[in-house]
VOMIFI-488318 format. One record per residue (C-alpha): residue number from 1; residue in one letter; x, y, z. Coordinates in steps of 0.5 Angstrom, whole numbers, plus 500, padded with zeros to 3 digits. Each point is the difference from the previous one (the first is absolute). Layout:
N
{NUM, 'A', {X, Y, Z}}
...
! end
This chain:
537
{1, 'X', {321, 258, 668}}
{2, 'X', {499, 507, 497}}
{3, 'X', {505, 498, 494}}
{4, 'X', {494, 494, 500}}
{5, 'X', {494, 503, 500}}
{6, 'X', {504, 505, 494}}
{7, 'X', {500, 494, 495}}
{8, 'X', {493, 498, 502}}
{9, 'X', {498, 506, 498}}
{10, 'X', {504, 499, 493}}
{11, 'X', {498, 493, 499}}
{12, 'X', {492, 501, 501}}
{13, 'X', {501, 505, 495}}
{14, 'X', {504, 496, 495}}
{15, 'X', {493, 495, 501}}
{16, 'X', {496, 506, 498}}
{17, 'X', {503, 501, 494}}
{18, 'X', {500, 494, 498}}
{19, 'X', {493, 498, 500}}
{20, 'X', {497, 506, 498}}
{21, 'X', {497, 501, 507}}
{22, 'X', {502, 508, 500}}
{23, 'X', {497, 502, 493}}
{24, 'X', {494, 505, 501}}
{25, 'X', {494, 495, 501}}
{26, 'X', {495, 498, 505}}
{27, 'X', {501, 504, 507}}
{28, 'X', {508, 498, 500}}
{29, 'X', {502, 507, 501}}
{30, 'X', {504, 497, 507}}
{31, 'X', {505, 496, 494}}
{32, 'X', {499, 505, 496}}
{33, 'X', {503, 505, 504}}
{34, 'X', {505, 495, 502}}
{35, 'X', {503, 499, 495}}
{36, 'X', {501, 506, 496}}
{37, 'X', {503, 504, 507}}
{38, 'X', {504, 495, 505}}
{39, 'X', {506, 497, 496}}
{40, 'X', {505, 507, 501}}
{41, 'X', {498, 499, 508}}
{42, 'X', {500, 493, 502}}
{43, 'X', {508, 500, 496}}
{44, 'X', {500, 507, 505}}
{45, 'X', {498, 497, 505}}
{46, 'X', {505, 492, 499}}
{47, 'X', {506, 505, 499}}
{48, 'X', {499, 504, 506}}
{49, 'X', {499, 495, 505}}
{50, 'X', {506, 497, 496}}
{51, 'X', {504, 506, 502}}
{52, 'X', {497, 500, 507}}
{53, 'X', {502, 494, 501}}
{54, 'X', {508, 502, 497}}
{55, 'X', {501, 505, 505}}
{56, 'X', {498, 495, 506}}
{57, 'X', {506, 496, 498}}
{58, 'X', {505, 504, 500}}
{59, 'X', {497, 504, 506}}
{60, 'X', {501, 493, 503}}
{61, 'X', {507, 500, 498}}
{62, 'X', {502, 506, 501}}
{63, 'X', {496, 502, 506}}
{64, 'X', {495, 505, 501}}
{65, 'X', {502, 508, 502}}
{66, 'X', {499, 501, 507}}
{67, 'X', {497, 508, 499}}
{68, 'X', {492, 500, 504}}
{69, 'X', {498, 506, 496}}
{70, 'X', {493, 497, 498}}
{71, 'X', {500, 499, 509}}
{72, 'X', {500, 508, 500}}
{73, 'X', {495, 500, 493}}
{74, 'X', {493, 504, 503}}
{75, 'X', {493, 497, 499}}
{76, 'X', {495, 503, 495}}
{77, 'X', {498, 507, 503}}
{78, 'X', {492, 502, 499}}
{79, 'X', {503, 505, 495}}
{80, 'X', {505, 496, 496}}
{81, 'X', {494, 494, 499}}
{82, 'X', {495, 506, 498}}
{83, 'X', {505, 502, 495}}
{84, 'X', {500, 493, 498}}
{85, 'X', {492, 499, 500}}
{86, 'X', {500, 506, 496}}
{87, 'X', {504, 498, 495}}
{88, 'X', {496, 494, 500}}
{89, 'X', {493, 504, 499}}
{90, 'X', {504, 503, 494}}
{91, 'X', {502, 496, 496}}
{92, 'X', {494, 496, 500}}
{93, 'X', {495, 505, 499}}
{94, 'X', {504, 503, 494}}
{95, 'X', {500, 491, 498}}
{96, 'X', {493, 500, 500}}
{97, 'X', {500, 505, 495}}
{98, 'X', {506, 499, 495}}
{99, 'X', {501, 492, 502}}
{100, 'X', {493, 498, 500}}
{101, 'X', {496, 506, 496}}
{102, 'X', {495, 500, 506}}
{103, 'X', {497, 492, 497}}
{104, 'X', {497, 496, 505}}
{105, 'X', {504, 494, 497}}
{106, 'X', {497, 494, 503}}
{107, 'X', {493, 499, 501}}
{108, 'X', {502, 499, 507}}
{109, 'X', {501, 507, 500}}
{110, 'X', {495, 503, 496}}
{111, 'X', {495, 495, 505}}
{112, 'X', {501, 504, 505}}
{113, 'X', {500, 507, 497}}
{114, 'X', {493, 498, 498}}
{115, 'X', {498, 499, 507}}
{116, 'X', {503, 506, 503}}
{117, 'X', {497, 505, 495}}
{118, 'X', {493, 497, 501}}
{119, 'X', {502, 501, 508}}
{120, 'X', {502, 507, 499}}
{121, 'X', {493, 501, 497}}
{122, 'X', {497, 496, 507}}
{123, 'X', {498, 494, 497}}
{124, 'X', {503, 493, 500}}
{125, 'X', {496, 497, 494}}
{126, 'X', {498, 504, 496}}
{127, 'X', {493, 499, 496}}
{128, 'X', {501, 499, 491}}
{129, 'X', {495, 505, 497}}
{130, 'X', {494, 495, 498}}
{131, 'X', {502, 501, 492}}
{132, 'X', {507, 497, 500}}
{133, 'X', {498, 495, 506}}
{134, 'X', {499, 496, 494}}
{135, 'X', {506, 499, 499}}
{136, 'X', {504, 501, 506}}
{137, 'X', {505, 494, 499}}
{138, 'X', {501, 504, 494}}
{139, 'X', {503, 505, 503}}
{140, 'X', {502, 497, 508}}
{141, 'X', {508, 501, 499}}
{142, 'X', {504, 494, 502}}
{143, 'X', {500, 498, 508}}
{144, 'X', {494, 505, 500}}
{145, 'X', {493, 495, 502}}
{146, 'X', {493, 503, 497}}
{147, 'X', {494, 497, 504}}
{148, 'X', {496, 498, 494}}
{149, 'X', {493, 499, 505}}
{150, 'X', {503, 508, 504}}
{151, 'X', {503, 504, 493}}
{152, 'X', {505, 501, 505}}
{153, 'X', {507, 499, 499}}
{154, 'X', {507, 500, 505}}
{155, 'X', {506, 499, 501}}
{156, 'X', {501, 493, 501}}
{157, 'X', {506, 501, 505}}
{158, 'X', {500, 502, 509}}
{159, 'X', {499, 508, 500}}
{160, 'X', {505, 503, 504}}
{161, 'X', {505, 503, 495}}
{162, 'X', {494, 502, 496}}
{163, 'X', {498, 504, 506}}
{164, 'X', {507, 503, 500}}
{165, 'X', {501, 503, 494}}
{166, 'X', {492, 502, 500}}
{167, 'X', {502, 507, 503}}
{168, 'X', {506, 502, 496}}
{169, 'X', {494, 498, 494}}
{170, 'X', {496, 504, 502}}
{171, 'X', {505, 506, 501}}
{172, 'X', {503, 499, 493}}
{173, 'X', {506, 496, 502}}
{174, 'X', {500, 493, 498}}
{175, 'X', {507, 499, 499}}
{176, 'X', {502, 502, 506}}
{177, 'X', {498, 495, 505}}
{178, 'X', {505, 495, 498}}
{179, 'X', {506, 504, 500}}
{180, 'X', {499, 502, 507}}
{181, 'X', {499, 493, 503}}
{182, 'X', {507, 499, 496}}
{183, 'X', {502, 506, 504}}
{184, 'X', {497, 498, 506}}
{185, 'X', {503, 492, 501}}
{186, 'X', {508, 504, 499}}
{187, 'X', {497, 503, 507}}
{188, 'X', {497, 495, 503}}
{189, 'X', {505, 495, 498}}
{190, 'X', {505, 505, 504}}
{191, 'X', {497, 499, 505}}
{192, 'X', {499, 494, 501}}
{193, 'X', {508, 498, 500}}
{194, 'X', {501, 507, 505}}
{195, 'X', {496, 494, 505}}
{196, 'X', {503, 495, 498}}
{197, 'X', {508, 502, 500}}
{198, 'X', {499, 507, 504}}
{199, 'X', {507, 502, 501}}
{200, 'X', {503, 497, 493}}
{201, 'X', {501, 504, 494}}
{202, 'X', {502, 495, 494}}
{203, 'X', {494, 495, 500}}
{204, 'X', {495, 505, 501}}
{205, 'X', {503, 504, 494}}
{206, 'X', {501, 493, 495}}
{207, 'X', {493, 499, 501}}
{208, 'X', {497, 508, 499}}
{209, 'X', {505, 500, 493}}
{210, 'X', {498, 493, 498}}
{211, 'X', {493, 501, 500}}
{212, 'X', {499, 507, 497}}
{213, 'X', {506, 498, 495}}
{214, 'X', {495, 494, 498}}
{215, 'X', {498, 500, 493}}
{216, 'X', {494, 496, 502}}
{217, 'X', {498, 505, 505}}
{218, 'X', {501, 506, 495}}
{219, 'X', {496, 497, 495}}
{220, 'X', {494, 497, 503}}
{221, 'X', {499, 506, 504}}
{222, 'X', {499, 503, 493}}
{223, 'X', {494, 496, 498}}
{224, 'X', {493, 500, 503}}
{225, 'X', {501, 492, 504}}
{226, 'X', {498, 500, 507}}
{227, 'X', {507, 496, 502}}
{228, 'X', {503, 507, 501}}
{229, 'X', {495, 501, 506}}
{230, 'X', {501, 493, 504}}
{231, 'X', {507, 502, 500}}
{232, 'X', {499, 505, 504}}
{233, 'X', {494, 498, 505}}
{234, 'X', {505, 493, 500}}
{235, 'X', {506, 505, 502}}
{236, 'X', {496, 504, 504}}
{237, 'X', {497, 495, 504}}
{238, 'X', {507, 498, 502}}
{239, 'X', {502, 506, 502}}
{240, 'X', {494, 500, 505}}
{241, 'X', {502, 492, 502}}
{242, 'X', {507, 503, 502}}
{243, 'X', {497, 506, 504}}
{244, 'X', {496, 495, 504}}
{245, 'X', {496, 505, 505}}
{246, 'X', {493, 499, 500}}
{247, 'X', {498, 506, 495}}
{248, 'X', {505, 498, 496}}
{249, 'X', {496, 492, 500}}
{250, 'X', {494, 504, 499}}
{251, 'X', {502, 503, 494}}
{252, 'X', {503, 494, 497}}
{253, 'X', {493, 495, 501}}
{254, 'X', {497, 506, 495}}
{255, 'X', {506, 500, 495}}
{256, 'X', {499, 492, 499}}
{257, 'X', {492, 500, 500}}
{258, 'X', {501, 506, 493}}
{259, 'X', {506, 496, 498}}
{260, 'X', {496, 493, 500}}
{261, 'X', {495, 504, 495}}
{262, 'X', {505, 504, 495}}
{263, 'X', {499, 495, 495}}
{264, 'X', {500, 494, 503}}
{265, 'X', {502, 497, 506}}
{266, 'X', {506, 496, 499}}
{267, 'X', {506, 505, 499}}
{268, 'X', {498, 502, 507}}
{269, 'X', {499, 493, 503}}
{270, 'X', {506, 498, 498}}
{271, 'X', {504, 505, 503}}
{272, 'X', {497, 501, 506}}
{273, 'X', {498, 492, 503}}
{274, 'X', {508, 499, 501}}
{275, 'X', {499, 506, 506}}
{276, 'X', {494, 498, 502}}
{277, 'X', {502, 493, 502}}
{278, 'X', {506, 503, 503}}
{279, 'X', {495, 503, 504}}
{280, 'X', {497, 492, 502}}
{281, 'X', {507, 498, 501}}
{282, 'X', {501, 505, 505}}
{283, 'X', {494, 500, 504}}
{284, 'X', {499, 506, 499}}
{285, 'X', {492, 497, 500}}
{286, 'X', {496, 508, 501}}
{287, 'X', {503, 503, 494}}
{288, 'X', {500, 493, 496}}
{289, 'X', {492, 499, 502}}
{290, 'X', {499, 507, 498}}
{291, 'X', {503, 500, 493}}
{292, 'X', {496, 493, 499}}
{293, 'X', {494, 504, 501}}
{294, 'X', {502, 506, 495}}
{295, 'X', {502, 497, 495}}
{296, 'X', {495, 494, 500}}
{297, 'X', {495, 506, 501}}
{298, 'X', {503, 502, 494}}
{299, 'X', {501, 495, 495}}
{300, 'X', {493, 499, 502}}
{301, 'X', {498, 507, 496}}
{302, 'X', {504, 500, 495}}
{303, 'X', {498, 493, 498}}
{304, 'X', {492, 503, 500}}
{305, 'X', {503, 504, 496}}
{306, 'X', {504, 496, 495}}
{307, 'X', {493, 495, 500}}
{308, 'X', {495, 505, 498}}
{309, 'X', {505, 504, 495}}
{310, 'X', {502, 492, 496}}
{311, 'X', {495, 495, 502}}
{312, 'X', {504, 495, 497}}
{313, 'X', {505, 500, 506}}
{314, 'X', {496, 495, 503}}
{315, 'X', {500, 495, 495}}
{316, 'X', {505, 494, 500}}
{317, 'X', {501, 501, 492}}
{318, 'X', {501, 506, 500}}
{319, 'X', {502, 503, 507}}
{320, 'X', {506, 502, 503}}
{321, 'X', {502, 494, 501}}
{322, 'X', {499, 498, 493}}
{323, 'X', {506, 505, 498}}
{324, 'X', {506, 495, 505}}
{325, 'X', {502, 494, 498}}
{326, 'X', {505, 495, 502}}
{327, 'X', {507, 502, 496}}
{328, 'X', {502, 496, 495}}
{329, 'X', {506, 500, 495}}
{330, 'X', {497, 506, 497}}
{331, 'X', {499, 504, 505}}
{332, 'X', {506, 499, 504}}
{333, 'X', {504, 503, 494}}
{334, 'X', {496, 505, 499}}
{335, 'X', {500, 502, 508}}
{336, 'X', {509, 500, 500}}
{337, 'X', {498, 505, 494}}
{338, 'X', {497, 504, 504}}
{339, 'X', {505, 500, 506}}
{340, 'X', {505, 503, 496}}
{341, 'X', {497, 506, 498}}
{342, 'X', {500, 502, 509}}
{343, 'X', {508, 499, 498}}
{344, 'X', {501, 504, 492}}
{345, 'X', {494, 505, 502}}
{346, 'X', {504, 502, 506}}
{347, 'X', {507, 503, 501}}
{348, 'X', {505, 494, 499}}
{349, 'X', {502, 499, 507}}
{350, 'X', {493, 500, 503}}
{351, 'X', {498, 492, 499}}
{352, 'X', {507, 499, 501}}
{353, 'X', {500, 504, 507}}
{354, 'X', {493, 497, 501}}
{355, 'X', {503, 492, 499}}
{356, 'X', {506, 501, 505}}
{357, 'X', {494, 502, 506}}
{358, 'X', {496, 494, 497}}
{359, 'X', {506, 495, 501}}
{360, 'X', {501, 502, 508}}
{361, 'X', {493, 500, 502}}
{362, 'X', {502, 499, 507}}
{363, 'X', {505, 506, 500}}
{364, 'X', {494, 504, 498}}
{365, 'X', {495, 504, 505}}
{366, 'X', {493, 498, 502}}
{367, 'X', {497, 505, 496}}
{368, 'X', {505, 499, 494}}
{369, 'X', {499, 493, 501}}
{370, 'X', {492, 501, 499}}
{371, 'X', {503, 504, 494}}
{372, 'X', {503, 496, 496}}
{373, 'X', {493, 495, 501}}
{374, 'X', {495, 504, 497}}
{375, 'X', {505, 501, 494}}
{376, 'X', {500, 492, 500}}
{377, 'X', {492, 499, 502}}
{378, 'X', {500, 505, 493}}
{379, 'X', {503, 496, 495}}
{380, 'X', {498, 494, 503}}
{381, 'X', {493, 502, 499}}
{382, 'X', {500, 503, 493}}
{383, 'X', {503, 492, 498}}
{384, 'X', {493, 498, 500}}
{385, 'X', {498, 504, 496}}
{386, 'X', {500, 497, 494}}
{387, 'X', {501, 507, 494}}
{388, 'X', {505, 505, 500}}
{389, 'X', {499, 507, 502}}
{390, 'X', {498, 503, 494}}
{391, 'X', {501, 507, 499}}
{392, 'X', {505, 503, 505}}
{393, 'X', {507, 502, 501}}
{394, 'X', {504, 496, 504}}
{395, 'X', {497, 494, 504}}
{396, 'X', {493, 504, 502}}
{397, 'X', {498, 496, 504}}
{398, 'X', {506, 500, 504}}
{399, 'X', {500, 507, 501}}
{400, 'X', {497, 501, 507}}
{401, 'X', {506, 496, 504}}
{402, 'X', {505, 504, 495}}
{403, 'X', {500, 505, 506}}
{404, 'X', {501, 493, 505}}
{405, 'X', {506, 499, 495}}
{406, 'X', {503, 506, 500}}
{407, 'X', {501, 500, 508}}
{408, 'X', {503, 492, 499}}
{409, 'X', {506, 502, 495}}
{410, 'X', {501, 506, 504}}
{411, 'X', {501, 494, 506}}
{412, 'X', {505, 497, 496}}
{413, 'X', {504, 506, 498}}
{414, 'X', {504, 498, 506}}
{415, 'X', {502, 494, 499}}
{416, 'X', {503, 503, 493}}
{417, 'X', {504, 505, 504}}
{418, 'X', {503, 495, 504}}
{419, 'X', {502, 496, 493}}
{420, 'X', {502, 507, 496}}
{421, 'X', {502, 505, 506}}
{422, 'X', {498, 507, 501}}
{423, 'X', {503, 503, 493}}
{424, 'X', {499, 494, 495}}
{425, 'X', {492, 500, 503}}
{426, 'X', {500, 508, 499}}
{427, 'X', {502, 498, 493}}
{428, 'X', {495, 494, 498}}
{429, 'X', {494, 504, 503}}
{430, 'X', {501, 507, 495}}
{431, 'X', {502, 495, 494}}
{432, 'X', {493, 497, 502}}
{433, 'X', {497, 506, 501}}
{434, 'X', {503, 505, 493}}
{435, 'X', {499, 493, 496}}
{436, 'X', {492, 501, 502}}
{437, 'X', {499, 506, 499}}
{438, 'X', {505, 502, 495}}
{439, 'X', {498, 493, 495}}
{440, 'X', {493, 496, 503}}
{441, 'X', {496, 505, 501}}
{442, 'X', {501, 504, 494}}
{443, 'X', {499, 494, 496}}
{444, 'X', {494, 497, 504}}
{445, 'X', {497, 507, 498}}
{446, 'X', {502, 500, 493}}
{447, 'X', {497, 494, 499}}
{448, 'X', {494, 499, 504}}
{449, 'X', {498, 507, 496}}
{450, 'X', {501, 497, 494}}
{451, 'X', {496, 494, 502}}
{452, 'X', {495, 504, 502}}
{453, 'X', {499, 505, 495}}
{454, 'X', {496, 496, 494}}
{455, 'X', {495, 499, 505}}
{456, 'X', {499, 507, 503}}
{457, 'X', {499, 502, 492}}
{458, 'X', {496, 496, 499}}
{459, 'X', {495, 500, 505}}
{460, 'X', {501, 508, 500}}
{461, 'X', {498, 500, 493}}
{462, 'X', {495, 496, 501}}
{463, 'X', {497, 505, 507}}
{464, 'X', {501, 506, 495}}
{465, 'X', {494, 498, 495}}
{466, 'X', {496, 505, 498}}
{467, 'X', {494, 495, 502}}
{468, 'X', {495, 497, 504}}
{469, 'X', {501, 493, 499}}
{470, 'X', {507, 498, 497}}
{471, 'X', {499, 492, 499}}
{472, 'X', {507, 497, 501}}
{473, 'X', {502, 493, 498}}
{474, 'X', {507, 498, 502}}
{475, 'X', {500, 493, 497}}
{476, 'X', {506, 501, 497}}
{477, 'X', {504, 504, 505}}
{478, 'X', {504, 497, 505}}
{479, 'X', {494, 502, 507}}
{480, 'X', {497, 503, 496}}
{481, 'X', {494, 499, 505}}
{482, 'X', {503, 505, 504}}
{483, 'X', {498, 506, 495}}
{484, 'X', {493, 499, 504}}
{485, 'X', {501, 505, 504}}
{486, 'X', {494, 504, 504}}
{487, 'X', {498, 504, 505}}
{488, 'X', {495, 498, 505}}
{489, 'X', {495, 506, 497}}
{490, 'X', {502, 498, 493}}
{491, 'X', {503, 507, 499}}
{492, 'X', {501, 501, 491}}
{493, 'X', {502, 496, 497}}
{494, 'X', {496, 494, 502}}
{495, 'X', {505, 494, 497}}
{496, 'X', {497, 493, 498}}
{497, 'X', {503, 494, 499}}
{498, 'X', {497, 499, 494}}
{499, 'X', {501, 492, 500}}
{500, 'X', {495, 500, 506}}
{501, 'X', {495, 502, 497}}
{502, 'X', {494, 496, 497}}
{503, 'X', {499, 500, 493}}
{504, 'X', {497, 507, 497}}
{505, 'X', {500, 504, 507}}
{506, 'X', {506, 504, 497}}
{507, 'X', {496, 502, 495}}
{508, 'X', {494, 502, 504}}
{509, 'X', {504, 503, 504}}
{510, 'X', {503, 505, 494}}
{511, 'X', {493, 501, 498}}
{512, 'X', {498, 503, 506}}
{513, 'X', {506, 504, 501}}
{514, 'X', {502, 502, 494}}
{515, 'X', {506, 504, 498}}
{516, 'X', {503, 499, 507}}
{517, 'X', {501, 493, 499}}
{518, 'X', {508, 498, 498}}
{519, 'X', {503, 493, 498}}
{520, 'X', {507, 499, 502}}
{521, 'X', {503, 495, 496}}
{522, 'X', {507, 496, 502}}
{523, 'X', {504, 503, 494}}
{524, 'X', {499, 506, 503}}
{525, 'X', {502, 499, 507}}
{526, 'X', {506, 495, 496}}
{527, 'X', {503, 506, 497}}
{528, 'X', {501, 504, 507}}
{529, 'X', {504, 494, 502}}
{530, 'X', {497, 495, 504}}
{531, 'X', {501, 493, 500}}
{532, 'X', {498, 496, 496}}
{533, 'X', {497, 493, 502}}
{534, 'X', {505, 494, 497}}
{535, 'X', {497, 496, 495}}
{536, 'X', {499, 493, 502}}
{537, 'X', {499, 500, 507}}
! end
């Protein structure tokens, strides 16, 4: 299956080139970013499974040793999982800064960063001063809604994550809340396999080493998206569910009613619906009637907020539900595209462990069982929807269960035991392990950096201007609508898309300021690197 899903990734690819579908144009930056940079690890990841698939042959044919040293092999102790929860915060503080350059990539991101620092100035929706009201569309960065009747504008997505990185604003530190929930989810998914196989070593190191080893996870909590922080809730909520006191129940309603209003509800309704209904199926009817009163409660509130932030939400033509569909051809291709980024973003033994558990769900424990059905709920869900994930690095959308897929490879790793003996395991997990960190990830830096760098040159570029108003156009450069960037108190430079404003406002606006008003031009941003859009399209 893994040999499969390796050649599907090759010929998805193939199909890319061939029509076109990867040149620079439109918002296609998920093709684009597949074509240039998955080729050398879907072949890694065929011929790892096809040499894994090997040494089961002829360990079938020889005979497995019968030594027990993974038996004796000590669990993660809190130091060890610091150490590794350290490095974690290291290596992604230093990625923010050396990979990234500090660029809030996406829209996503910088949606979300806009919303915190009005929150880390009190405010939630910030009024436009009167003299640029006029030209709020103008200036509202993309996924930021201005109320035209208010001259308010906002984020156009639930708070959380805003209020998260508020505080680390306020203190200078931005940068810093990301890598700290990488760090936090290596911790909290420690924890959670020390409950769930209490008195083994192997499974709960697999599943420790193959998350903190992820390229996915490294990179990600490199940027300024909200996935970072719905893994760790995600995590943190199990960890909670497995204790199973009363306090530790408590805590985890309050967990799951702020993971709800992260960003938006999804990633953790997905996650946590399969342990809520384990609840039902046992009776356990107090605690099931407790958290269907919470997160009612609570989806009632983010759904207020959501609605009073992007009144469009409730429109049938322009609602959520208007952005879901059912698959067609098209997005059946696009969704396997997707799935085989959870195997080349990982270690190239994560999706193969992850496969082995799937294939005998009944050997698997009712928590690992609820496991696997949030994994499969996850992609089964992001099938409706009909676009790709746009930005992001590996599959986005999955990223909140990759902590779920993480504990399912490391519930396959006995059954490769079994197939390989003590010796052969040892081996087959250190060669993963040095071909991850020896090869990918340096790789995976190298090129997201390279990616990277035209777009933070030329929105440093545009940022440096001596001026207060900078009028960009950005017809000609591949998202160069995403050089509108402003802060919500429109700190100078003032950035303008040119192309929105109405005919002969951009020289009223020079005659009123004069000399502090700078146009721009796409040559100029073309020259630093960026990409520029593919004629034709």
């Amino acid at each position: 299956m893994t040999v499969l899903v390796a050649a599907y990734g090759i010929a998805g690819r193939w199909e890319l080139l061939r029509t076109g579908a990867w040149q620079p144009h439109g918002t296609n930056i998920f093709f684009r970013l597949y074509a240039l940079h998955e080729l050398p690890y879907l072949l890694v990841l065929a011929l790892f499974a096809a040499a894994t698939a090997l040494l089961a042959w002829r360990g079938a044919r020889r005979g497995v040793d019968a030594t027990s040293s993974l038996d004796t092999l000590a669990p993660p102790s809190a130091a060890m999982v610091g150490a590794i929860a350290l490095a974690v915060f290291i290596v992604t503080l230093a990625a923010t800064h050396l990979v990234m350059h500090e660029l809030l990539f996406s829209m996503d991101e910088f949606s979300a960063d806009f919303q915190a620092r009005a929150f880390a100035r009190g405010q939630s929706a910030p009024l436009i001063p009167l003299p640029w009201r006029s030209i709020g569309v103008a200036l509202a960065p993309i996924f930021v809604r201005f109320n035209t009747d208010t001259g308010r504008w906002v984020s156009m997505y639930m708070p959380v994550y805003a209020m998260l990185k508020a505080p680390f604003i306020v203190l200078g530190l931005p940068t810093v809340l990301n890598p700290l929930l990488g760090a936090g989810s290596i911790a909290a998914l420690a924890a959670a396999a020390r409950r769930i196989w209490p008195d083994e070593g192997l499974r709960p190191w697999v599943a420790v080493t193959l998350l903190a080893t992820s390229s996915q996870l490294l990179i990600t909590s490199a940027t300024g998206y909200s996935m970072p922080a719905h893994l760790l809730l995600n995590l943190v909520w199990l960890w909670l569910y497995l204790r199973d006191d009363t306090a530790s129940w408590i805590a985890l309603l309050v967990v799951g009613v702020l993971a709800l209003g992260l960003h938006n509800p999804v990633p953790h309704a997905l996650f946590a619906a399969p342990f809520l209904l384990r609840l039902v199926r046992d009776r356990r009817w107090a605690r099931a009637a407790s958290a269907a009163v919470v997160y009612l409660a609570g989806g009632v509130m983010w759904l207020t907020w959501l609605r009073w932030v992007n009144p469009g939400t409730a429109s049938t033509d322009t609602g959520m539900l208007h952005l879901f569909a059912i698959p067609n051809l098209f997005g059946v291709w696009l969704h396997g595209m997707n799935v085989t980024l959870l195997f080349t973003w990982h270690a190239p033994v994560l999706g193969l462990l992850a496969l082995i558990a799937l294939a005998r769900p009944r050997l698997l424990s009712p928590v690992l069982q609820d496991v696997a059905l949030g994994v499969v709920l996850t992609i089964g869900f992001y099938m409706l929807y009909p676009s790709t994930q746009g930005h992001g690095w590996g599959y986005r959308y999955a990223y909140q269960v990759i902590g779920n897929i993480a504990l399912l490879a490391a519930a396959g790793a006995p059954a490769v035991r079994a197939a390989l003996g003590d010796v052969w395991t040892r081996r087959w997990l250190s060669a993963a392990l040095a071909l991850t960190v020896l090869v990918e990830l340096p790789m995976r830096f190298t090129e997201t950096e390279r990616f990277v760098r035209p777009f933070a040159a030329g929105n440093a570029y545009v940022r440096s201007r001596d001026a207060d108003v900078v009028f960009v156009h950005g017809d000609r450069i591949w998202y160069g609508a995403d050089l509108v960037r402003n802060d919500p108190f429109l700190v100078r430079p003032i950035v303008v898309r040119a192309n929105f404003l109405a005919p002969g406002s951009a020289d009223v606006m020079r005659q009123a300021i004069r000399g502090r008003v700078l146009e721009i031009s796409d040559d100029e941003l073309l020259q630093l690197g960026m990409t520029p859009a593919a004629s034709g399209h």
